[in-house]
C-alpha positions in Angstrom: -96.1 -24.4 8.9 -92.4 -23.3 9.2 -91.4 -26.3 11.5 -92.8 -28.8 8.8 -90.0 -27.3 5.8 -87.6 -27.5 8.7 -88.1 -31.1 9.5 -88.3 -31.8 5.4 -85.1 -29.9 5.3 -83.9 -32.2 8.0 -84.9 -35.6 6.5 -83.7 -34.5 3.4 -80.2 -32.6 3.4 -79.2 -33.6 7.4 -79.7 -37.2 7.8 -78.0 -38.4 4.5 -74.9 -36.5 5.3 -74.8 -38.0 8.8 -75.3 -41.1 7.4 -72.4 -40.7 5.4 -70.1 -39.0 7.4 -71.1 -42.3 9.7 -70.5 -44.8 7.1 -67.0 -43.3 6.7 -65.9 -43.5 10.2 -67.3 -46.8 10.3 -65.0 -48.0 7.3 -62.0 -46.8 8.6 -61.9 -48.1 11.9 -62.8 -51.6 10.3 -59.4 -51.0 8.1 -58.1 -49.9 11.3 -59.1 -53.4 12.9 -58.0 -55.0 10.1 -54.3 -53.3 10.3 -53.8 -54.3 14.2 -55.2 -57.8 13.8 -52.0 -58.0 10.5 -49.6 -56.7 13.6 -51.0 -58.8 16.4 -50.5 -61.8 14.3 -47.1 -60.4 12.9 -46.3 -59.9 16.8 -47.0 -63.4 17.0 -44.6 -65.2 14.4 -42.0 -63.1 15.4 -42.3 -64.1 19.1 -42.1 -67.6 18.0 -39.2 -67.3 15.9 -37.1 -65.8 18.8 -37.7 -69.1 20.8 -34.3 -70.3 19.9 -32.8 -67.3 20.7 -31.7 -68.1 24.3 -30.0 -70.9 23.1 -27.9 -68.9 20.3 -26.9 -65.9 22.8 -25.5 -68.8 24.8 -23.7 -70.2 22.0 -22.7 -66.4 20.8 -21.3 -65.6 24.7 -19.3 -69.3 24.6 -17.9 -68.3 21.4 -16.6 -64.6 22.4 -15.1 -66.6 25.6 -13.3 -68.6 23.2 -12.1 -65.9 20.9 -11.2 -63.5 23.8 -9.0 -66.0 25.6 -7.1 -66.4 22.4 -6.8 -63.1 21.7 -5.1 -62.6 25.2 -2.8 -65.4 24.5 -1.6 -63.6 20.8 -1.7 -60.1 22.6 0.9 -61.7 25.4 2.7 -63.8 22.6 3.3 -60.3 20.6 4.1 -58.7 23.6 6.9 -60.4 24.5 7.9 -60.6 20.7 8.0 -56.4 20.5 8.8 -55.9 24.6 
């Protein structure tokens, strides 16, 4: 007769709070889906926006070519002015 208020106490106290305690790691990994399928697709837009980008580091390097050679030519130019 024991085992019977065992198994009563079981259905009654034990399962619910499993099912609970289940239903609550089940809703947080579905926010935690959720939140990597926003940064997978976040991930995604930003990898097509740097598509262009090999073409502006080349314009960037061309530019600091440019700027560098003249800036050699007015470090020589005050050189000679102050040597």
């Amino acid at each position: 007769m024991l085992w019977w208020i065992g198994n009563i106490l079981l259905l009654v106290v034990v399962v619910p709070v499993l099912v609970a305690l289940v239903n609550r790691v089940l809703a947080a990994l579905e926010r935690i889906r959720k939140a990597s399928d926003e940064i997978l697709d976040g991930g995604g837009r930003l990898a097509a926006a740097l598509d262009g980008a090999p073409e502006g580091l080349a314009v960037t390097d061309q530019t600091i070519k440019d700027v560098s050679a003249g800036a050699v030519r007015y470090a020589g130019s005050v050189a000679k002015l102050l040597g």
